[in-house]
C-alpha positions in Angstrom: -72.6 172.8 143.8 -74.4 172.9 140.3 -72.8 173.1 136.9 -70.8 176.3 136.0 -70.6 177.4 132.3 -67.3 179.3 130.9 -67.8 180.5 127.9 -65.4 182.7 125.7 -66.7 185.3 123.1 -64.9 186.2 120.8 -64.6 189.8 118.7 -66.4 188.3 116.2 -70.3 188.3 116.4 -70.7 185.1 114.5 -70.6 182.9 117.2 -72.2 184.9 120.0 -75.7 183.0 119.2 -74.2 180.0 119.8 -73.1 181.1 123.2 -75.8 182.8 123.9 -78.7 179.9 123.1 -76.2 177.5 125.2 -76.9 179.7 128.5 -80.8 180.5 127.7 -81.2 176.5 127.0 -79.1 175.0 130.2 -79.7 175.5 133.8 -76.4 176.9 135.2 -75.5 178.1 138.7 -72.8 180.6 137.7 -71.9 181.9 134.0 -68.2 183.6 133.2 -68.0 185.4 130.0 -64.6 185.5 128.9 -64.1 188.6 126.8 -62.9 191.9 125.9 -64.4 195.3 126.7 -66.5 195.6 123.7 -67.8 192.5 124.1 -69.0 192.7 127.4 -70.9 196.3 125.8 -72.0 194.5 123.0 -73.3 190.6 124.7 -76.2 190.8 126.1 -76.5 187.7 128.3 -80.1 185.9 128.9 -79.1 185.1 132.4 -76.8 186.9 135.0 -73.0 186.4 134.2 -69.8 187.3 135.4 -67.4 188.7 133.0 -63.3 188.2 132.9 -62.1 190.9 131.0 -59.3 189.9 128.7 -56.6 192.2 126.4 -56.2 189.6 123.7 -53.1 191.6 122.5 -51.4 191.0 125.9 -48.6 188.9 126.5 -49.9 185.2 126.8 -48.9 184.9 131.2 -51.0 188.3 131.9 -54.4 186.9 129.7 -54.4 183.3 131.5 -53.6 185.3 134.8 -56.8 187.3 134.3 -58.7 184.4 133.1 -57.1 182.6 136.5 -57.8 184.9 139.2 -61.9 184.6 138.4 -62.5 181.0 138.0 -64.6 179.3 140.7 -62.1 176.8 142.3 -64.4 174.0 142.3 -67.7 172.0 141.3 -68.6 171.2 137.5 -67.2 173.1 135.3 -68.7 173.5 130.8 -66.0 175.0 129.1 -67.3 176.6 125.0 -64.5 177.4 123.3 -67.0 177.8 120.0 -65.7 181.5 120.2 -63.0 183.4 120.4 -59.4 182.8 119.5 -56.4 180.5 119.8 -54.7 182.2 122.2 -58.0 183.1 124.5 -58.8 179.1 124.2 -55.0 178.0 124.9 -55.1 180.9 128.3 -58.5 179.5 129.8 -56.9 175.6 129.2 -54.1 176.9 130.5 -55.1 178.2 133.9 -58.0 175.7 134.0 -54.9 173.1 134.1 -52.6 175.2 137.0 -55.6 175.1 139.0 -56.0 171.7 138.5 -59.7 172.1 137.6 -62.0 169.2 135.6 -64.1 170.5 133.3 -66.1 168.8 130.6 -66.2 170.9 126.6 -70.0 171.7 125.9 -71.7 173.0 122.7 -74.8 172.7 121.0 -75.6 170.3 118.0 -78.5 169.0 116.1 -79.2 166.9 118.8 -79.4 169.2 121.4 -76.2 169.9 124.1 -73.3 168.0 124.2 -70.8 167.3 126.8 -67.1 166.1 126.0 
C-alpha cells in the first residue's frame, strides 16, 4: 500500500496553497481532506480526495469520531496540520492515536517536502 496524505484545511484560505501544492507535488494513493462544508465548496483539490466533514463547533468526542470512522486503517500515513485549528489538529491526533495508527507530519519547505 502507497503513502496516504491527511490533510486538514482550515476556514481560513491562507493556508489552503500550502495544502494544495503538497498534493499536486507528491505522488499519493489516497488524499482525506479534513474540513468543514464550506471548505469542501470552496477547495478545489488537484487530485481526487476524499473528504471528512467536520462541525468544528461540536463537542471535541463527536469531531475525532467523524475524523475516526474515515481513516484508512493501515499503510503510510502524512499527516499536515499546516491548517486548520487546535481542536481539528488535537481530534485527528486523537483518533489517529485510538486506532493505533503511525503516521509521519509532512509539509513543504524551501527545500522541498519534509517528513517528521
Amino acid at each position: 500500500m502507497g503513502k496516504s496524505l491527511i490533510a486538514i484545511l482550515g476556514a481560513g484560505k491562507g493556508t489552503w496553497g500550502h495544502v494544495g501544492r503538497l498534493i499536486a507535488e507528491e505522488e499519493w494513493e489516497k488524499i482525506f481532506l479534513v474540513s468543514s462544508g464550506w471548505g469542501r465548496e470552496n477547495f478545489k483539490p488537484a487530485k481526487p480526495a476524499e473528504w471528512i466533514i467536520t462541525n468544528s463547533l461540536g463537542a471535541f468526542e463527536l469531531v475525532k469520531n467523524e475524523i475516526s470512522s474515515k481513516l484508512p486503517s493501515g499503510g503510510e500515513l502524512a499527516v499536515s496540520m499546516i491548517s486548520g485549528s487546535g481542536k481539528e489538529h488535537v481530534a485527528l491526533l486523537a483518533a489517529l492515536k485510538e486506532k493505533k495508527l503511525a503516521y509521519s507530519l509532512v509539509l513543504l519547505t524551501a527545500e522541498g517536502t519534509r517528513y517528521y
